[in-house]
C-alpha positions in Angstrom: -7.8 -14.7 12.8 -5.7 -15.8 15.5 -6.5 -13.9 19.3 -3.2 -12.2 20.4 -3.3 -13.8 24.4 -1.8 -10.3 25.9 -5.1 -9.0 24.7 -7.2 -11.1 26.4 -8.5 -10.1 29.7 -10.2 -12.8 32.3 -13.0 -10.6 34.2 -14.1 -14.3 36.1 -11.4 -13.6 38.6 -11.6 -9.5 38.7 -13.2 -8.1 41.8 -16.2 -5.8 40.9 -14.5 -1.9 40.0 -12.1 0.1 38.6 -9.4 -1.9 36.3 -6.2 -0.7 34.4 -4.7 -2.0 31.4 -2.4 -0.2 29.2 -0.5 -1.8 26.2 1.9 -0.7 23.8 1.3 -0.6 19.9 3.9 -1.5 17.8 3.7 -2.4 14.0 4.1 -6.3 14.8 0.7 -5.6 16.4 -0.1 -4.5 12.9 1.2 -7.0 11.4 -1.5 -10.0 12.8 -3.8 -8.0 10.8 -1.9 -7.6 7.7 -2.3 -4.1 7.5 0.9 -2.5 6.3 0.2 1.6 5.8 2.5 2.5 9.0 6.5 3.0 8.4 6.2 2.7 12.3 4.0 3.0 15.1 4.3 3.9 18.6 1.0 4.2 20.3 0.0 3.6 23.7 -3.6 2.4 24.3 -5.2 3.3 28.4 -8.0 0.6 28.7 -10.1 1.5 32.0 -12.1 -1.9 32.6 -15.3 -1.3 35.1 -16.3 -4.6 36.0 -20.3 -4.4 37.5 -22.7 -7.0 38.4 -24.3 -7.2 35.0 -22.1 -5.9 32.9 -18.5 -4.7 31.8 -17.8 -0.9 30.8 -14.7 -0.5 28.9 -12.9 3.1 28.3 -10.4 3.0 25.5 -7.7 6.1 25.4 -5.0 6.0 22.6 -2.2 8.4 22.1 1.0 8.5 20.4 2.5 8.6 16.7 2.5 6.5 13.8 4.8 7.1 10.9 3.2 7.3 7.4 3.9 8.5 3.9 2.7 11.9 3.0 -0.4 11.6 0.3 1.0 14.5 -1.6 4.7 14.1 -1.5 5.3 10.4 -0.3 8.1 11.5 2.1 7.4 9.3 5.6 6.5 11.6 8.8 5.4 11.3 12.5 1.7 11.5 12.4 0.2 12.2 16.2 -3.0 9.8 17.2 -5.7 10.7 19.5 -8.6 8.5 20.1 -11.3 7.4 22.5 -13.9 4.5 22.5 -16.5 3.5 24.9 -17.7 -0.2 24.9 -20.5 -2.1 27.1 -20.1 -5.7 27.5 -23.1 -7.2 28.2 -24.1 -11.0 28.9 -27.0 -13.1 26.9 -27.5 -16.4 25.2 -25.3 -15.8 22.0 -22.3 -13.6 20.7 -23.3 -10.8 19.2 -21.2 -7.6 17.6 -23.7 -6.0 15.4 -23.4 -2.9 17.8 -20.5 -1.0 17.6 -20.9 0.2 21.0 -22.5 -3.1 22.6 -21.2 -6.1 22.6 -22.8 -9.1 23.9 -21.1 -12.6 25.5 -22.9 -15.9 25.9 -23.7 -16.7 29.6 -20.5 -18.6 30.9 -17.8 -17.0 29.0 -14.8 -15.9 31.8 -12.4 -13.7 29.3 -13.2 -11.0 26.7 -10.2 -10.3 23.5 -9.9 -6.7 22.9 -7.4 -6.7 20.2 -10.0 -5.7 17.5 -11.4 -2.4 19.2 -7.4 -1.0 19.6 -7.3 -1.9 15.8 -10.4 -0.1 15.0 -9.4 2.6 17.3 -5.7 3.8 15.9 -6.8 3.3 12.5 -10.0 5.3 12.7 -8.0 8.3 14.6 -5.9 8.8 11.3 -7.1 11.4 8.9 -8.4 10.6 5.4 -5.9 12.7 3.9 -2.1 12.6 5.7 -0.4 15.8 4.9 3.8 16.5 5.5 3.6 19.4 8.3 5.9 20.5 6.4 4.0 21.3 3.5 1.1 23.1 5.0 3.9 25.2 6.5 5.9 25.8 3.5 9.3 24.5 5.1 9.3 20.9 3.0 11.7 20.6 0.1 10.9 18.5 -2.4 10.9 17.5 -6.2 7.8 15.9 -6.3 6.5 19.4 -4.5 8.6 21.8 -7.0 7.0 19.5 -9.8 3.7 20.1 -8.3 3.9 23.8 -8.3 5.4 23.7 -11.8 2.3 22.0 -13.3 -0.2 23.7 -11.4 -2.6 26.0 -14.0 -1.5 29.5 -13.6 -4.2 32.2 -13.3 -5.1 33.6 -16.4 -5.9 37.1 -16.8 -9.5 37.5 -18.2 -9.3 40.4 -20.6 -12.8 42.6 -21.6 -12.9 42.4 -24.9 -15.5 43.9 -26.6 -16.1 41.1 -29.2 -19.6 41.4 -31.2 -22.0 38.8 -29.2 -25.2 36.9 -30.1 -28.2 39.2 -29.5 -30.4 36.4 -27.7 -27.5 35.7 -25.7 -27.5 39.5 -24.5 -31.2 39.2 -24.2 -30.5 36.3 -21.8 -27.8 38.1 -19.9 -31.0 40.8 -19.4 -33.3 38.6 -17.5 -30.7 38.1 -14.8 -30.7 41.9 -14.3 -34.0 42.8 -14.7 -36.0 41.6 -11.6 
């Protein structure tokens, strides 16, 4: 995959400190990485870069909406994100990103691409189920929810009916009440 160059950040030429970067998620962002769930997006990512002697510390904040299809009634809505991520950037001889939360550059490399931690980080802050506000609220109108509701299983009243039963069965039914 291709590295998005507004997502690359040189630290060669960073004094040692505090850093901020902040970068606007659209869907064309989506888009380098073929993933096509969003309608929309609109998410603003904070990236506070502390560069040290040794190492880089990375603080990723994201926060804003992304517009997706609800899973029960397919209508599109405004989801709101929220989403942190800390990352350490440490130096040795190879690249390695087994870590989630440690990533190490060879010696000599002057840049590090962050595009794949926002990715991570606005996909992972959506909710395995997306559900219409409007639904949990009652205020949505909809076919596919008036279907729904239609073929839902009613509750059945259980009647006692004194039907003639199995004597070992009642002798079963026993054991559970005598103890």
């Amino acid at each position: 995959m291709k590295q998005l160059k507004e997502y690359t950040i040189p630290f060669v030429g960073l004094k040692q400190g505090l850093h901020q970067f902040e970068y606007d998620v659209d869907n064309t962002f989506f888009e380098h990485f073929e993933y096509d769930e969003f309608n929309g997006s609109a998410v603003r990512v904070d990236l506070e870069f502390n560069k040290k002697i040794t190492m880089l510390e990375l603080q990723f904040k994201a926060s804003g909406t992304v517009n997706v299809n609800c899973d029960l009634t397919n209508e599109p809505f405004d989801l709101p994100i929220e989403n942190e991520f800390f990352l350490v950037v440490k130096f040795g001889d190879e690249y390695n990103d087994e870590n989630e939360e440690i990533l190490i550059l060879p010696h000599g490399d002057y840049e590090v691409n962050v595009q794949q931690y926002i990715y991570e980080l606005i996909v992972l802050a959506l909710p395995s189920k997306r559900v219409h506000p409007g639904v949990e609220d009652g205020t949505l109108e909809s076919d596919i929810l008036e279907k729904l509701d239609e073929l839902s299983p009613k509750e059945e009243t259980i009647e006692n009916t004194n039907e003639e039963t199995d004597p070992r069965w009642d002798k079963l039914k026993n054991l559970l009440n005598d103890k």
